[in-house]
PAZAKOL-709035 format. One line per field, with one value per residue (C-alpha): y, x, z. Coordinates in steps of 0.1 Angstrom, whole numbers. Last residue first. Example, Ala and Ser with C-alpha at 12.3 -4.5 7.8 and 13.67 -1.06 7.14 Angstrom:
BEGIN
c2 [-11:-45]
c1 [137:123]
c3 [71:78]
//
This chain:
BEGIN
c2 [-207:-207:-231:-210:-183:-200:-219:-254:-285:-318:-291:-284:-317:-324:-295:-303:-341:-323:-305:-332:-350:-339:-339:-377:-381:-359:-373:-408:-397:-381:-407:-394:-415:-381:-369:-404:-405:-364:-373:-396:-381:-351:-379:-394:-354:-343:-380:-376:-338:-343:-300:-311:-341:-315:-291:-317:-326:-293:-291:-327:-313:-284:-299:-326:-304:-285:-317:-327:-297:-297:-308:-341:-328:-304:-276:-260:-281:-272:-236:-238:-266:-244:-215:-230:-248:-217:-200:-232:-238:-193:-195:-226:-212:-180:-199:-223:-193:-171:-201:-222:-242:-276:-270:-260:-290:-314:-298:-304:-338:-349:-336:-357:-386:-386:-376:-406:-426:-420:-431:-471:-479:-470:-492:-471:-433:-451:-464:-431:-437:-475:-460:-436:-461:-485:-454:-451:-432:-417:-395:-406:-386:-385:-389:-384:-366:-350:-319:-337:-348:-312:-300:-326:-317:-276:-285:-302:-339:-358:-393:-400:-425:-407:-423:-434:-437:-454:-438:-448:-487:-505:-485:-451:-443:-404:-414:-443:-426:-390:-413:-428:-397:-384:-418:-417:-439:-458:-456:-443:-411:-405:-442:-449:-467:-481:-486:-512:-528:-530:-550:-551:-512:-508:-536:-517:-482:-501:-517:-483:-463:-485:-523:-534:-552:-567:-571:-591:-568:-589:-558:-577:-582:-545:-539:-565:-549:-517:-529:-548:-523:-501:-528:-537:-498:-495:-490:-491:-510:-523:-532:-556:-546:-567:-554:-533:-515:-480:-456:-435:-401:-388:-356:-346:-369:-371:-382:-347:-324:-295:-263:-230:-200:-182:-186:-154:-170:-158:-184:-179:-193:-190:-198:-209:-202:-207:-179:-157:-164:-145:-161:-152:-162:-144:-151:-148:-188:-189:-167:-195:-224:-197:-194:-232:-237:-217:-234:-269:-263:-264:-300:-318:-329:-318:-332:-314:-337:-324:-285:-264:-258:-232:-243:-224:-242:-213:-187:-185:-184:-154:-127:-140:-158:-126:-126:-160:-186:-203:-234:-255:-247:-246:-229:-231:-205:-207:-171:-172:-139:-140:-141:-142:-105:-96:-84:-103:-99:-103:-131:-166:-180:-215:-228:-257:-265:-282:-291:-304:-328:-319:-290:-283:-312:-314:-274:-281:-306:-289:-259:-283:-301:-272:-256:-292:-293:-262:-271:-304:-286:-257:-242:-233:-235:-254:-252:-221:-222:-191:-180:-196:-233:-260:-284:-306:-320:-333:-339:-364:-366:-399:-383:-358:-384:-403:-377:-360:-383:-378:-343:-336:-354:-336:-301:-314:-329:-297:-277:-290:-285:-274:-271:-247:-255:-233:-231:-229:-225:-190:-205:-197:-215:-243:-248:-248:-273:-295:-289:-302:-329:-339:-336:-357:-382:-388:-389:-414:-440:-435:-446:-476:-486:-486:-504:-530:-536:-539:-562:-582:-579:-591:-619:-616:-631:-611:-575:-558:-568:-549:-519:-526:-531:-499:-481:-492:-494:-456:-446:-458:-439:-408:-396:-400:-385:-354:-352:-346:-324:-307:-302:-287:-263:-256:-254:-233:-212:-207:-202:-172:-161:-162:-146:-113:-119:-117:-88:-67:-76:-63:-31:-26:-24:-4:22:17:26:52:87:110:138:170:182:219:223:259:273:310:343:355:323:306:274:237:211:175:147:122:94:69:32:23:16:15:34:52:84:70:61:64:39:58:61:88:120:141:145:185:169:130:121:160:158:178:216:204:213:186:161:164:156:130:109:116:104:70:62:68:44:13:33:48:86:103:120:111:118:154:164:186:222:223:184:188:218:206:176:143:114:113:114:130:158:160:167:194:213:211:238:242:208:208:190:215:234:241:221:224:200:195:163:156:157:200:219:235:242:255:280:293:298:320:338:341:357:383:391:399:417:439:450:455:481:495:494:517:541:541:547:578:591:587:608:634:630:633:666:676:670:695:717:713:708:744:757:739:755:788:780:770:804:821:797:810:842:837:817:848:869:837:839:872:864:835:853:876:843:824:848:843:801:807:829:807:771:783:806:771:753:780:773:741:740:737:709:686:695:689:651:643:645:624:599:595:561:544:558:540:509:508:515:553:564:585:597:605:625:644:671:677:677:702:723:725:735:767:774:768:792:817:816:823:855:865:861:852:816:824:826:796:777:763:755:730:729:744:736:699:696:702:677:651:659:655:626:607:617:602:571:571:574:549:522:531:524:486:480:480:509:487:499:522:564:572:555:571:605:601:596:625:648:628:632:668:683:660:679:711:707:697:736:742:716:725:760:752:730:753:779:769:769:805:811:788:812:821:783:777:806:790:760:768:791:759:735:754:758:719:718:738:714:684:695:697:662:652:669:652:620:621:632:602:582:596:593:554:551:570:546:513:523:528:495:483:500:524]
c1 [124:124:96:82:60:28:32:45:14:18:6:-23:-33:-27:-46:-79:-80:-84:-114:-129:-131:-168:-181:-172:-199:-226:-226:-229:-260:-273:-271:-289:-269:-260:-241:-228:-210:-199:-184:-166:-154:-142:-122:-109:-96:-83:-62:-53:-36:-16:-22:-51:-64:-68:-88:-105:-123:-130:-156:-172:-172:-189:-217:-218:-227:-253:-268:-274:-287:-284:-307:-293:-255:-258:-235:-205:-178:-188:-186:-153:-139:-154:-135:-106:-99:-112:-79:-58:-70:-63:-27:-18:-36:-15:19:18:11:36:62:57:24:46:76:50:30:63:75:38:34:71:57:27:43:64:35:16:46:47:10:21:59:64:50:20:34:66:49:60:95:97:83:110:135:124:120:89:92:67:65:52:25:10:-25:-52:-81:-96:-76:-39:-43:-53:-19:0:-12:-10:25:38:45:23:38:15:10:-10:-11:-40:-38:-66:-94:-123:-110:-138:-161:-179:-178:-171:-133:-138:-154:-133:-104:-119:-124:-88:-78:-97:-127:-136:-102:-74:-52:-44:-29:-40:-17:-40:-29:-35:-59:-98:-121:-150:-156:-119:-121:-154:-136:-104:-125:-142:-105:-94:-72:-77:-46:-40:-6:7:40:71:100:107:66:62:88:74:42:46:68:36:12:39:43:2:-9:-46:-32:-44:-27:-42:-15:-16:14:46:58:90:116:130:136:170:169:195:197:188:214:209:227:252:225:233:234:227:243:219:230:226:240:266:272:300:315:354:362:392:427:415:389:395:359:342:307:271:249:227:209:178:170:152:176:198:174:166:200:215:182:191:232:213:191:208:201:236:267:293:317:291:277:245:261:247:281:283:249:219:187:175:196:229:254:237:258:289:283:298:325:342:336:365:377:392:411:382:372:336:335:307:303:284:271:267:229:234:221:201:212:239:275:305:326:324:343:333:362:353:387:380:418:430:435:402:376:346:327:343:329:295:291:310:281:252:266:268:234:218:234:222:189:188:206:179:200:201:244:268:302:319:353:373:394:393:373:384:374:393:389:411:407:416:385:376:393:364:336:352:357:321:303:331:336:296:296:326:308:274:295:315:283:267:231:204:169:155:132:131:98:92:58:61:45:74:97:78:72:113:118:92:116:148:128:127:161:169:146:163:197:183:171:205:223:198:205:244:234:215:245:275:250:246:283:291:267:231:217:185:183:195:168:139:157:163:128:114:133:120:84:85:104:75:48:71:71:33:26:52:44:3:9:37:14:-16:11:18:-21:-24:2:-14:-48:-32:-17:-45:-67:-37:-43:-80:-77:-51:-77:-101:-81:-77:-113:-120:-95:-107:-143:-133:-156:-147:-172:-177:-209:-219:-250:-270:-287:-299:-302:-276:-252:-245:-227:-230:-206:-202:-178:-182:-160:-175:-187:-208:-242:-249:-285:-273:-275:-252:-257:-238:-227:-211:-177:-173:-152:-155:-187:-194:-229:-234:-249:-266:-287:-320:-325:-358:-342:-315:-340:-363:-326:-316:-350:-349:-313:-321:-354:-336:-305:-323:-329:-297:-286:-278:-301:-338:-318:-302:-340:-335:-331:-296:-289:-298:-288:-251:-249:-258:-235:-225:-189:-180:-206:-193:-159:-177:-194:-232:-245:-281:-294:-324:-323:-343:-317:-300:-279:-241:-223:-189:-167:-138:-112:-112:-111:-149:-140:-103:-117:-147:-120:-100:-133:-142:-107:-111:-143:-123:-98:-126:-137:-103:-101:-134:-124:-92:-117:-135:-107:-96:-132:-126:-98:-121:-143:-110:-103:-140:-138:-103:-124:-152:-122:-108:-145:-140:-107:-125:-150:-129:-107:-137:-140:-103:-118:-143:-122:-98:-126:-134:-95:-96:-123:-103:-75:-90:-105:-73:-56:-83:-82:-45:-44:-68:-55:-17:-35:-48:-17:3:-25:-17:20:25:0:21:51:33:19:56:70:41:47:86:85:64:89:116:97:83:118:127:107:85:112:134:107:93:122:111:75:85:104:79:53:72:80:41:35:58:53:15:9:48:26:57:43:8:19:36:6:-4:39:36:65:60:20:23:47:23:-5:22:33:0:-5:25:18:-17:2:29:5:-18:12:19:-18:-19:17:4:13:20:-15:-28:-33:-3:-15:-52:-36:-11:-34:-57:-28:-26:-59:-63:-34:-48:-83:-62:-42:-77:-89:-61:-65:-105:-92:-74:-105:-129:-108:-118:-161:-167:-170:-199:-224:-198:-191:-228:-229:-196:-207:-239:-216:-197:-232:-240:-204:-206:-239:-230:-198:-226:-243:-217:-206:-243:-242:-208:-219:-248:-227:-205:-237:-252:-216:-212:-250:-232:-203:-224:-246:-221:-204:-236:-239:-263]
c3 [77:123:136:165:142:151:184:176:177:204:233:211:205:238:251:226:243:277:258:249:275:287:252:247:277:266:231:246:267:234:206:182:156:139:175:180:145:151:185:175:145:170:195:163:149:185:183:147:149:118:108:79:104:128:99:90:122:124:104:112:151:142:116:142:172:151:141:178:186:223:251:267:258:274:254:279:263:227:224:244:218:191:204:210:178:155:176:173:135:127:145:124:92:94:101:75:51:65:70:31:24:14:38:64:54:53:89:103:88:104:136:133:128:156:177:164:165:200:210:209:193:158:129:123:116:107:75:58:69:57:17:19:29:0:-26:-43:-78:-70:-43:-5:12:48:68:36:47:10:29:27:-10:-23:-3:-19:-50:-47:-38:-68:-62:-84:-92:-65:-32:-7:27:47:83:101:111:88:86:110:85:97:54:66:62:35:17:13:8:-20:-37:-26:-48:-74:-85:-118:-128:-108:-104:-68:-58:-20:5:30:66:100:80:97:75:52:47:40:11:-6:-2:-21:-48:-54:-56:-83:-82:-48:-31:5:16:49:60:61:55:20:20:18:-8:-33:-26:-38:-68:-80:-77:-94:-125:-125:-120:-107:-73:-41:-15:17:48:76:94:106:132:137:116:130:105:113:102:78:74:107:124:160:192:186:189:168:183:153:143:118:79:59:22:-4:-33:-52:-88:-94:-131:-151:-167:-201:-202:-171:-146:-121:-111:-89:-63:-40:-4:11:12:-19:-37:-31:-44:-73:-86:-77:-106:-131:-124:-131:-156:-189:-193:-187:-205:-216:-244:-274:-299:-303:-301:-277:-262:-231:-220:-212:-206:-176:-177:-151:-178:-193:-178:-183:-216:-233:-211:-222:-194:-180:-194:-163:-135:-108:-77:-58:-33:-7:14:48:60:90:114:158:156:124:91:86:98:73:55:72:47:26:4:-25:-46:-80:-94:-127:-152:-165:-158:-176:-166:-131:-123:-135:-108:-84:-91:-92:-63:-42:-47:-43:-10:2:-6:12:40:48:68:110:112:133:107:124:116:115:81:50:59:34:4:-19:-52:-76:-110:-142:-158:-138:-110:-104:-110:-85:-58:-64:-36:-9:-22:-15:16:32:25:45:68:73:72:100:101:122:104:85:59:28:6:-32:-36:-53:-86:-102:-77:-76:-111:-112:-89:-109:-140:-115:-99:-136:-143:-109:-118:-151:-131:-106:-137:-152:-116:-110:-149:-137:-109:-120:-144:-120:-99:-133:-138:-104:-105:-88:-57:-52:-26:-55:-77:-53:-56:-96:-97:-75:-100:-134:-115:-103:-132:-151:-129:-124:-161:-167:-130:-132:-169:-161:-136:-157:-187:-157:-147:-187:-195:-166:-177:-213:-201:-183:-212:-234:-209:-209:-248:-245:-221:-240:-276:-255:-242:-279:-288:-261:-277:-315:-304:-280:-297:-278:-264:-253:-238:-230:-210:-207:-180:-196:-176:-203:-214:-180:-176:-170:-178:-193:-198:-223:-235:-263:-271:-297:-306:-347:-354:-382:-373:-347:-311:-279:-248:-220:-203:-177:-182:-153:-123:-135:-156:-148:-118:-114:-80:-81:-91:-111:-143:-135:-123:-151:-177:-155:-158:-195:-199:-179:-199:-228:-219:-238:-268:-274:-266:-301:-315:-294:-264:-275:-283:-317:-324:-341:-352:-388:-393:-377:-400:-388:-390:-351:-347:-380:-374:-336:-348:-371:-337:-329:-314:-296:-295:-275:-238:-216:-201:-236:-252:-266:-285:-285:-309:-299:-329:-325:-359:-350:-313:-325:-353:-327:-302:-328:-337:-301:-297:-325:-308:-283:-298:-311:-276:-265:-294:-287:-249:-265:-280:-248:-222:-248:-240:-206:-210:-228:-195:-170:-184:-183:-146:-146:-154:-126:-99:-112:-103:-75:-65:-72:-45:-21:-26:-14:14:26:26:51:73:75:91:111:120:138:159:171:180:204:221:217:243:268:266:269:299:315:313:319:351:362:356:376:402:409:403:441:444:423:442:473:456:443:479:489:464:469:488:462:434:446:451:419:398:390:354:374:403:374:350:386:377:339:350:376:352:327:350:361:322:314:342:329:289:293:312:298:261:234:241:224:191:188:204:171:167:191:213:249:244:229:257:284:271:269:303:315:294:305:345:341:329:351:384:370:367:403:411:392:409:446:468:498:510:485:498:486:449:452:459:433:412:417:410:375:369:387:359:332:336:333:303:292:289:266:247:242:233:205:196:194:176:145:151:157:116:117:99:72:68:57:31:14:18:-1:-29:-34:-42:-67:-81:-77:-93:-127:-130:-128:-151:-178:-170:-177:-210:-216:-210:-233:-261:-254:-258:-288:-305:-292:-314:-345:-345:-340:-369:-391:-381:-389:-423:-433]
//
């Protein structure tokens, strides 16, 4: 016999079953029929109870709602709560009376006279109370006692109601047990008709069953499909039992693993697949799950694991795991991904992403090394032809010097122009705001451009289109580099014609006492074609390539008036008609600004004065030699040292008035040396040394100000900018200190940019006051001496980072006599310290005060 035989002849069993109990129960509801029908005869009094019950409370409402009004008369005032009693007694009353004049139970009994007249006598009062009732508080408060005598004239019609009915209902209700009797009669046949229509619903449940088969074998149908998809799927599932043993073991997991599914079925999961050094692990996780504890793994998600092959290789895969019941058994289903190829990928995404990164710093540390190797030759062609021009030369040899001055200037510029554009990538490209005139600034440019502009044949000409309003907060030196790159590239595309530069004052900005300034430069030369449009502004772009094109230039120029103008929050961008010519505009938020009319910012006035004893450091013959040629021009006595260890050994032996210290030196550099001589204690520790570099990028300068170097000049050295960086000596007493030290904070705010500058300010004057508190209430006869210099040695070089020299010499003061042990001297420098601290800090802007 066949399953499905078997299956078929067990459902018949079943059914048959069914309807043998079916059957049985049809014999005990006729049972159970003929006992109701026995215990109904006995109660046959029982259906007129509650007739008579209504009849009896028509009565009880009657003296509730009479003894309501007697409460509410009786109330003072009649308050509300009583009234609302009176209505609601009155309600049921009158409820209780209608159900008798209209329910169709008491039908019968209203075509009594001993009935229908008291219940009509009622009725009328009730009707005539309904306006006093539904009347407003007051109205009804004075009509209590008139409702009270008509409620106590209706007495005994109520009573006679009560009684007439109750009597009435007693004949009737004899009457109705006889009825009663046969109605159960017919109970019983309606259960007999209940029994059949039972073995109805038992061949309908039989109809239920076929279709469950049907359902049944849809289902399996189902598990069949599932079972298809599980063994077809690319992640592999395998399925284990509470203590660890393989229980299924899908193809995908076959391909995964290397074993075959007989070979996996019945084996430890962790001896199959988990790897040695993760056994431990597994096993620990499996006793806790069987012990009911925390499950780190199982219902957490996919997490990534390492798994073995039947081979023994270790790779990397995806698993996520769940629980579920099969029966009264825990069982854990597993499905994993094998992510070899993936990891491998996000590898090869790392190592390039490393590559790249190592590529950067290979092209920051290329321009590091360019800026210096570039620079350093400049530095001595330059510094020669300054120091030529001050000699008796002829007219052609000046005419000479100064066209090799002019070629040397326009290879600084294009490297300035590359560094310009480290800046900006690096994010270290900052805007300093300072009050400016823009008709000077506008005047300058066509002053400077007006021969280069007639030498092709050009005019050039700049004016204000509408209102005025030159007085402006801007960073000028960037402004102006924006406007001569684009006259620039205007003359060398324009001939015999005209450059016109107009500057409108076009909208409000963003915030009050902000416009929108627009700069037009106009030309009537080339024009661009449309196709270089969008490109013209690309770094090394040029509209001829060619080696022998008629313009000249690096590419760079219009790249760089781009990031100079989004620099300053504003955008640039051209309209040009091939052949007719080109309109470029810059559009920038400038704040209205007061210029003070007894100073130039642009160009600030370097006052010469005494001679200075001055130690230069500098392993370069030319430069060393340039250096000094300019110093003793202004009659400053030179000493030279050759490396950084020849120049600590010279500042140890005597007190110069400054050292200018080379960066990149042999035997020792220059921050090195720096670092030496400032912790050295020598009669030179706290003078001001400046950084001489062909390194100019930011992260340079900065480096140079925290070894404890005072200021910085660029290579190549420029007379004037070598007399302004000895203005923090040369200056008269304590004011070229403070001088100084606001040129140092504008350069390190220029150098760090606002946020930046900004943060460490606020963070130094808070550190600043705390330490200065800290310190000031020490004694000095009983405090830790190497406390106090560790302290005083920090921030030390944080004022000598922010130019604050005085705070920083009182603090290395304090630190020598603090390592010395000498306490009494300690205690005394302590006790002015802290008037020092407040004029360093009055000498310092608030954080946020310098505006860009």
């Amino acid at each position: 016999m066949s399953d499905t035989d078997t299956q078929v002849l067990r459902r018949r069993w079943v059914f048959g079953l069914i309807g043998f109990g079916v059957l049985l129960g049809l014999v005990a509801v006729a049972w159970l029929s003929a006992q109701v029908f026995t215990d109904f005869n006995d109660r046959r009094a029982a259906p007129s109870d509650n007739v008579q019950w209504t009849l009896s409370q028509v009565e009880v409402d009657y003296l509730s709602y009479l003894n309501a009004l007697e409460t509410a008369s009786a109330a003072q005032d009649s308050e509300n709560g009583t009234l609302d009693l009176v209505r609601r007694r009155f309600d049921l009353f009158y409820s209780r009376v209608d159900t008798l004049a209209q329910s169709r139970v008491f039908q019968p009994l209203r075509q009594d006279d001993r009935f229908r007249l008291p219940l009509e006598l009622v009725t009328q009062h009730l009707n005539a109370a309904i306006p006093l009732i539904d009347a407003p508080d007051a109205e009804l408060s004075e009509k209590l006692d008139d409702l009270k005598r008509a409620a106590l004239e209706i007495g005994p019609h109520v009573r006679t109601l009560a009684v007439s009915g109750i009597s009435y209902f007693a004949t009737e209700s004899d009457q109705q047990r006889i009825q009663t009797a046969a109605n159960l009669l017919r109970l019983a046949i309606l259960s007999g008709a209940l029994l059949l229509t039972l073995g109805a619903v038992s061949a309908y449940l039989l109809v239920v069953n076929r279709r469950a088969t049907r359902r049944g074998r849809a289902l399996r149908q189902a598990n069949e499909r599932m079972n298809t998809i599980l063994s077809t799927s690319l992640d592999g599932v395998i399925v284990v039992d509470a203590k660890g043993d393989v229980i299924e073991f899908n193809p995908a997991a076959e391909a995964i693993f290397g074993y075959t599914a007989d070979q996996a079925r019945g084996r430890a999961i962790g001896d199959l697949i988990v790897p040695p050094h993760l056994r431990e692990a597994h096993s620990a996780g499996m006793v806790r799950m069987q012990s009911g504890g925390e499950r780190h793994v199982v219902g957490k998600g996919r997490v990534q694991l390492e798994a073995m092959r039947a081979d023994g290789e270790q790779f990397p895969v995806e698993l996520a795991l769940q629980s579920a019941r099969a029966g009264d058994q825990e069982i854990v289903i597993g499905f994993v991904r094998d992510i070899s190829q993936r990891v491998a990928a996000q590898q090869e995404l790392i190592s390039t992403r490393d590559r790249a990164l190592a590529g950067e710093k290979a092209k920051a540390d290329f321009l590091t090394v360019m800026s210096h190797e570039i620079r350093t030759p400049l530095n001595g062609l330059l510094g020669n032809l300054t120091l030529l021009k001050n000699t008796r030369t002829t007219r052609e040899q000046a005419r000479f010097v100064e066209n090799m001055e002019i070629s040397g200037q326009i290879l600084l510029s294009h490297v300035d122009t590359v560094l310009d554009i480290a800046r900006f990538e690096a994010g270290k490209l900052s805007v300093a705001l300072q009050p400016s005139n823009l008709n000077d600034i506008l005047q300058e440019i066509v002053d400077g451009q007006s021969g280069n502009a007639a030498s092709r044949g050009n005019s050039i000409s700049w004016q204000w289109v509408g209102d005025a309003r030159p007085c402006v907060a801007a960073d000028a030196q960037r402004l102006r580099q924006i406007l001569l790159n684009l006259v620039g590239n205007a003359i060398k595309f324009t001939e015999n014609g005209r450059i016109s530069i107009e500057v409108e004052v076009t909208e409000p900005g963003p915030t009050a006492g902000v416009n929108i300034f627009e700069f037009r430069i106009i030309d009537t030369g080339i024009g661009i074609g449309p196709d270089e449009v969008d490109v013209i502004f690309d770094d090394f772009h040029t509209s001829d390539p060619s080696i022998g094109r008629a313009a000249g230039g690096t590419g760079l120029g219009l790249g760089i008036a781009r990031r100079f103008a989004r620099a300053m929050g504003g955008e640039i961008g051209v309209e040009s008609t091939p052949g007719e010519g080109s309109v470029f505009w810059v559009r920038l938020p400038l704040q209205d600004a007061e210029l003070d009319a007894n100073v130039d910012s642009d160009q600030p006035e370097v006052q010469h004065a005494q001679p200075l004893d001055v130690l230069v450091v500098e392993d370069n013959e030319i430069n060393r030699e340039v250096i000094c040629n300019m110093l003793k021009l202004d009659g400053h006595r030179v000493t030279v040292a050759k490396n950084g260890q020849l120049g600590v050994d010279a500042a140890a032996a005597h007190r110069f008035d400054v050292i200018l210290m080379d960066i990149s030196m042999p035997v020792m550099d220059g921050p090195t040396a720096t670092r030496q001589i400032r912790s050295g204690g020598g009669p030179s520790a706290e003078i001001p040394i400046i950084a001489v570099s062909a390194n100019v990028l930011p992260d340079a300068v900065d480096a140079f100000r925290a070894a404890g170097m005072t200021a910085f000049v660029g290579k190549p050295i420029a007379l004037d900018a070598l007399r302004k960086a000895l203005s923090v000596v040369t200056g008269p007493g304590d004011s070229t200190r403070s001088e100084d030290e606001t040129d140092h904070i504008g350069d390190l705010r220029a150098s760090l940019g606002a946020d930046v500058f900004d943060r460490l300010l606020a963070k130094y004057l808070s550190e600043g006051d705390a330490v200065v508190a800290q310190l000031a209430q020490l004694d000095g006869g009983e405090a830790d001496l190497d406390r106090v210099a560790q302290e005083c040695h920090r921030l030390a070089g944080s004022a000598a980072t922010f130019g604050a020299m005085g705070f920083r010499d009182a603090l290395i003061a304090i630190e020598m006599s603090a390592k010395s042990a000498d306490r009494q001297q300690v205690a005394d420098l302590l006790t002015g310290l802290p008037e020092v601290w407040e004029r360093a800090k009055a000498a310092l802007p608030a954080p946020g005060a310098i505006k860009g």
